[in-house]
Structure formats: C-alpha cells, structure tokens
C-alpha positions in Angstrom: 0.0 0.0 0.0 1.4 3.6 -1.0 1.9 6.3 1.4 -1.1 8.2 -0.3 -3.7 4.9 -0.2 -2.4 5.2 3.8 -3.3 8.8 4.0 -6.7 8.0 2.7 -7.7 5.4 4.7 -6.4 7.3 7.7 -8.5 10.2 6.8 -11.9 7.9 6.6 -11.4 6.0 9.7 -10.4 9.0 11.4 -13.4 11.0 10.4 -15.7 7.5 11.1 -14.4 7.5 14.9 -14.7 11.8 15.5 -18.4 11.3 14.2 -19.1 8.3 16.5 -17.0 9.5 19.2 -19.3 12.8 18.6 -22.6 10.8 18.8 -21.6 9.0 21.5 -20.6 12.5 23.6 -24.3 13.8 22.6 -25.6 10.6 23.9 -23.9 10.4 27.2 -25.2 14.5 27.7 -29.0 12.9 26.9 -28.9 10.3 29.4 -26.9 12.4 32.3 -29.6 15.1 32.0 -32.9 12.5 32.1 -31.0 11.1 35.2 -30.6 14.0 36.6 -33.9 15.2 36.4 -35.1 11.8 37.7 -33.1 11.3 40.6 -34.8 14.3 43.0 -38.1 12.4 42.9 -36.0 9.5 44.4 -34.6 11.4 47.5 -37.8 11.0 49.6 -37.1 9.1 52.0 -38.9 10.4 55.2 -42.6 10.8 56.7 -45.6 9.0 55.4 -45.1 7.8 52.3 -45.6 5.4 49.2 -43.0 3.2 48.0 -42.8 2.3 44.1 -41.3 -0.2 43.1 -40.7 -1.5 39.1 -40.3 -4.0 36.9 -39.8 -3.7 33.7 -38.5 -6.0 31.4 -38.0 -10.0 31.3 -38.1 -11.6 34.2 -35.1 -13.2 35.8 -32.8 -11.3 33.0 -30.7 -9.6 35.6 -28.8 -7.2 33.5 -31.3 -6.1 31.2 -34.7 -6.9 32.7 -36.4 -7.5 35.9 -33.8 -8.6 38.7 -36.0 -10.5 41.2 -33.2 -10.9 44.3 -33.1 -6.9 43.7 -37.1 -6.5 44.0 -37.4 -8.8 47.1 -34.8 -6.8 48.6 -36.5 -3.7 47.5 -40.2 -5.2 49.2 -38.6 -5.8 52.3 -36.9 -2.8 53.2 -40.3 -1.1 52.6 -42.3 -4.0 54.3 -39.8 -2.8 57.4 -40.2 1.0 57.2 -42.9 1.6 59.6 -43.5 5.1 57.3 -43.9 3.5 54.0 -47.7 2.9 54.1 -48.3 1.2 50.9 -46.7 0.1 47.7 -47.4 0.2 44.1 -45.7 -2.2 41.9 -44.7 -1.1 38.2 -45.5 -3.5 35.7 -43.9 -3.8 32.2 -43.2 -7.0 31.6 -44.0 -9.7 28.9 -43.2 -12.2 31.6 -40.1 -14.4 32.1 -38.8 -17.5 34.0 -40.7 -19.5 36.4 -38.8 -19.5 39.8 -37.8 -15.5 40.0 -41.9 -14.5 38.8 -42.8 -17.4 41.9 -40.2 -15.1 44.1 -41.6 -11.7 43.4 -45.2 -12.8 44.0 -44.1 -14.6 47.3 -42.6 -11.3 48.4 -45.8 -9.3 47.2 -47.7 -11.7 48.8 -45.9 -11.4 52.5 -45.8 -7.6 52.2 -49.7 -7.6 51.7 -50.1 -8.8 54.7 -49.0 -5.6 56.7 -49.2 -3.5 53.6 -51.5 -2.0 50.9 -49.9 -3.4 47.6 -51.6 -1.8 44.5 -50.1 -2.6 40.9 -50.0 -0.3 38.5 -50.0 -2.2 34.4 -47.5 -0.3 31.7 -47.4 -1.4 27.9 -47.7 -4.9 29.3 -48.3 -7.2 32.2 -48.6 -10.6 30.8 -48.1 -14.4 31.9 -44.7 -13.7 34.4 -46.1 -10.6 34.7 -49.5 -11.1 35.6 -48.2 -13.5 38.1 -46.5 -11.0 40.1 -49.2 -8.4 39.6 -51.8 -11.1 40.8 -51.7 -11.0 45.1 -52.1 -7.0 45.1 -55.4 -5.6 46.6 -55.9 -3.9 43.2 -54.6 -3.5 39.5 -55.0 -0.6 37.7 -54.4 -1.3 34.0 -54.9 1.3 30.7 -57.7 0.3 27.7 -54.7 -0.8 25.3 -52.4 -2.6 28.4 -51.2 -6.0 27.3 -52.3 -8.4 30.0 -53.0 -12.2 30.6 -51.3 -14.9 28.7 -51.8 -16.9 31.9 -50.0 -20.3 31.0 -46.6 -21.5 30.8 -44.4 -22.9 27.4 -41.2 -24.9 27.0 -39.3 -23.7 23.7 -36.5 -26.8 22.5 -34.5 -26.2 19.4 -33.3 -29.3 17.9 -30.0 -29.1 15.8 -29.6 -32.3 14.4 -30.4 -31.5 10.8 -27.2 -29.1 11.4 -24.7 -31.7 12.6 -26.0 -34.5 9.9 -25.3 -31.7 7.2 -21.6 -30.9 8.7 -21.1 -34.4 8.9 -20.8 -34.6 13.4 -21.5 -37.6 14.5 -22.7 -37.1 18.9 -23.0 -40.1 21.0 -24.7 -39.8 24.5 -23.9 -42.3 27.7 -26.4 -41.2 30.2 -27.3 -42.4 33.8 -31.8 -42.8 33.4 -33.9 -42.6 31.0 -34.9 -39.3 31.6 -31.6 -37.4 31.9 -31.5 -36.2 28.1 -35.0 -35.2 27.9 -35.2 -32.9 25.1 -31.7 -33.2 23.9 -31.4 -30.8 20.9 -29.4 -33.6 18.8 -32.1 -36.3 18.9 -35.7 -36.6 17.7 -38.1 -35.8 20.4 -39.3 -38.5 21.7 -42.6 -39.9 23.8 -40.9 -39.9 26.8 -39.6 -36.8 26.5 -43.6 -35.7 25.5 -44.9 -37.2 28.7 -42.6 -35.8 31.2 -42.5 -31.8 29.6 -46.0 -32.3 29.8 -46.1 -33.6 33.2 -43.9 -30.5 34.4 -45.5 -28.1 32.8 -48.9 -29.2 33.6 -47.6 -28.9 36.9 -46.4 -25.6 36.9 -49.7 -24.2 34.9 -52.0 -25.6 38.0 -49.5 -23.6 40.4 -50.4 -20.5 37.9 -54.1 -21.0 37.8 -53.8 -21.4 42.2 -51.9 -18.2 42.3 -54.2 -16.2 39.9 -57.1 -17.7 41.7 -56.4 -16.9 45.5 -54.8 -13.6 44.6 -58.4 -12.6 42.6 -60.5 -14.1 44.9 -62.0 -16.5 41.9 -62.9 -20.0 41.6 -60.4 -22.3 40.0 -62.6 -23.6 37.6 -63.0 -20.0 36.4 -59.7 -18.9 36.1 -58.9 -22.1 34.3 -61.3 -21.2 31.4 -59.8 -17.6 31.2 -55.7 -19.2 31.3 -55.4 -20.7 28.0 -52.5 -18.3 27.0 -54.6 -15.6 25.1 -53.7 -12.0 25.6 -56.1 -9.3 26.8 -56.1 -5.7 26.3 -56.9 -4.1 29.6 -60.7 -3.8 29.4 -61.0 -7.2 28.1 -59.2 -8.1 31.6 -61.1 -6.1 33.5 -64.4 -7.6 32.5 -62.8 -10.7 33.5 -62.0 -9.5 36.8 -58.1 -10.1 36.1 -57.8 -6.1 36.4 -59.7 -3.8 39.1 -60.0 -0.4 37.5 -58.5 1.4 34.4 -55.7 3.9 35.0 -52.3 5.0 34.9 -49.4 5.2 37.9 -50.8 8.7 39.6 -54.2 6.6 39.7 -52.7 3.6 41.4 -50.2 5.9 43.7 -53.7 8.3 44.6 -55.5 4.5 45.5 -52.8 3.4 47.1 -52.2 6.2 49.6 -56.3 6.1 50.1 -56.4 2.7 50.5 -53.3 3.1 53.5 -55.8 5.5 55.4 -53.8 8.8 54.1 -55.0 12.1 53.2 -53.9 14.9 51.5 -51.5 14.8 48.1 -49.4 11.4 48.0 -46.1 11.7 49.0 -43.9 9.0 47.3 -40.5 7.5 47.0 -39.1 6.1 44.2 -36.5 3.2 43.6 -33.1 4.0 44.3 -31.7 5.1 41.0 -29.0 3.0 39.0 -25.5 4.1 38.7 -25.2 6.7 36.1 -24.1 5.9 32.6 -20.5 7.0 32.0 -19.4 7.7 28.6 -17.1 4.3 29.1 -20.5 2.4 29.6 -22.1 4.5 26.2 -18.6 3.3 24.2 -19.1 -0.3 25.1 -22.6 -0.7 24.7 -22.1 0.6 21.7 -19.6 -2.4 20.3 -21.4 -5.6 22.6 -25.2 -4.1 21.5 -24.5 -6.9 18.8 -23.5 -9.7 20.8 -25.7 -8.9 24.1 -28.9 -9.2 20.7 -27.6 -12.5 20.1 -27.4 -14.0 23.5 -30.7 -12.8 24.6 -32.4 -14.7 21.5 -30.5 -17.5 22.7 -32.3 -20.7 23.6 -33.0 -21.0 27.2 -33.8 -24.5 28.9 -36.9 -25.0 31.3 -40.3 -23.6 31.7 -41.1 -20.2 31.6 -43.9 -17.8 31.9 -44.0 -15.6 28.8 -46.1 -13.9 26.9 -45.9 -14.2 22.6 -44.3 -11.8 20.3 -46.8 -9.1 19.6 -46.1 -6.0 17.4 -48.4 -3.1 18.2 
C-alpha cells in the first residue's frame, strides 16, 4: 500500500471514529440530563409515604430486565419502614422465568399482609407478569395494556439437521432414561412428551392457584380464562383479572387512600442505577450486537412468557 492509499484510509477511519465518538458525547449528555432530572423524585425518603417499586422487562434477566433478588430486597426494606404505608408495583413485563416470577409474588404476597400493595400495568403485564401483579389488593391497567397470557411454554430447538449436514456424529452415555429429555441432537421423543408435559402441567396448576387466590375467583373459572390468550386491559377487567383502568398517579392516589392517608401522595421512588458513564455508552455501543444474540438465545426450562406481539 502507498503512502497516499495510507493517508486515505487514515482520513476515513479518522473522520468514522470523531463522528461516533461525537454521537456518543451527545448521547452520554441525553442520558446524564434525564438522570438528573429523575433522581430528585428518588430522594424522599422520610414521613408517610408510598414506596414504588418497578419492573420492567423480562423476568429473571438480571442485566437487562427484571432482577427479582433486587425486587425482594426492594419489598422488604419497605415492608420494614414503619413510614412506607403502601406500595405500588410497576409492571412492564412480557413475563419471564418461572422460579424469580414465583419469588416476586411470594414477596408481594408477605408484604400484603402488613401492607396495601396496589399494581399499577404499563405497555404490558402478561403471563410472568401477571403472576406477580396477581396477590395486590388492586390492579389498575390502561384500555390498550397487554395483559394475561396466563399459561406456561417450554421452547426446544433441535439441531440435528445441522450436525447430519456438517457431517458430526454425537454419542450420548447417560445415567436414566430421563436425563436427556429434550436433547437438541435427537428426535423428540414420547418420553420426553410425557414428562415436559407432566412439568408443565404442573407448573400451569400452580399459575391457575396463584391467579385464583390472589383474585378471589374459583379455580374452575380462572382455568377457562388461562389458556395463553392475551387481553387488552378492558377485556381483563371484564374478566376480573384487572380492578379499574388507569395509569401510575391513579394507582399511587388508591394506594395512599387505601393506606388511610389524606392529602397529596407523597412517594419514593426506587433508588436510581448508577449513572451511565461515557465508558459504559462506548461499550454498549460495540457488545449491542453480541448482548442481541445471546438474549435470542435458547434457554432451557419452563417459563412464563407472553408471545411476540407488534403493536
């Protein structure tokens, strides 16, 4: 390569990094100035009060999503302040994995018992995240929220198409019939039909029982509603899934009423995540690719999740 070829390239790739490096400085000022404005909301922290708390996101997706160790902790340390008088939860979920939605509504659940829990339904609240919203004394959800998908779905890729066209050969030495159930280099089998079915039969009836003691409604009757449809928020409303329509100022106004208070709501909000530095901007910029890939990645066991819908 001549010295003038160098020169050019230098030139491009030089000009390519000042305009992302420039994109990325306008980016960081965004985000540090919506954080900023945020973050004096979040400094109440005395006298009567109502604690929010908020999920949003997948469930069990710790990084990107809905942390549930992080929300437990967040429900107990206002189940223990004597001057948090109610909660609302935040719901914006599609749902997630099975053990971290049972730990949320668990927590919701004990906090309920000293505590006025009122939920308060974004964009969507569905199947994980129904589950959670569930045990509250009431749900406020919009007309258009996405709510219900009450069920539970296994997803299993199988790959051996793949390796027969690359020419692998896998061999599998296993200790009991069931220890390769749903193997994604082998045909699925009935054995592997009868016990996914089994577990997630299982898990559905521990749904339904959830749904059912936190609405107040026969099992029978929740069972005909839980078949994995969607429902906007007056759908669920007529089927007593949701209490009222509204937004968050509704639910925090009925939650602060509901805890005996008078008088304009006072409220406290999450503590707020570490700021984004420009470091954090740079990098998200060259994983955004990668961290797309892993989160379509196959995940094993059952999960509460509602389908792809494009609104």
């Amino acid at each position: 390569m001549d010295k003038r070829a160098a020169v050019v390239l230098v030139v491009i790739f030089g000009g390519l990094f000042a305009v992302l490096f420039g994109f990325m400085l306008l980016a960081y000022s965004a985000v540090k100035t919506t954080a900023g404005s945020f973050s004096l909301e979040s400094e109440v922290s005395s006298g009567a009060r109502v604690g929010i708390v908020e999920a949003k996101g997948a469930i069990g997706e710790t990084q990107t999503g809905v942390d549930a160790d992080k929300i437990v902790r967040l429900l107990k340390k206002y189940e223990k302040d004597d001057e948090v008088k109610a909660v609302v939860l935040r719901v914006d979920s599609p749902g997630g994995a099975v053990a971290p939605s049972q730990e949320i509504h668990d927590a919701v659940v004990r906090i309920k018992a000293k505590k006025k829990v009122v939920v308060s339904m974004g964009n969507l609240a569905a199947s994980g995240g129904y589950y959670i919203s569930a045990p509250a004394d009431r749900i406020y959800a919009e007309p258009g929220t996405l709510t219900g998908s009450i069920g539970v779905i296994f997803m299993h890729f199988n790959v051996r198409g793949l390796l027969e066209w690359v020419k692998i050969d896998e061999t599998t030495f296993k200790s009991g019939k069931y220890k390769d159930v749903l193997s994604p280099f082998r045909p699925v089998s009935e054995v592997d039909r009868e016990e996914i079915q089994s577990l997630s039969d299982d898990v559905y009836g521990q749904f339904v029982k959830a749904v059912a003691e936190g609405r107040g409604l026969p099992e029978a009757k929740v069972r005909e509603i839980a078949d994995g449809r969607v429902y906007t928020g007056r759908k669920a409303k007529e089927l007593k899934l949701v209490d009222e329509m509204g937004g968050l100022d509704d639910a925090i106004a009925a939650a602060w009423q509901l805890a005996g208070q008078s008088g304009e709501p006072r409220v406290q909000f999450p503590p707020k995540e570490r700021e984004f530095s420009l470091r954090d901007l740079m990098r998200g910029a060259f994983q955004g690719a990668v961290e797309g890939v892993r989160a379509e990645a196959p995940r094993g066991g059952p999960m509460f999740l509602a389908p792809s819908l494009v609104q």
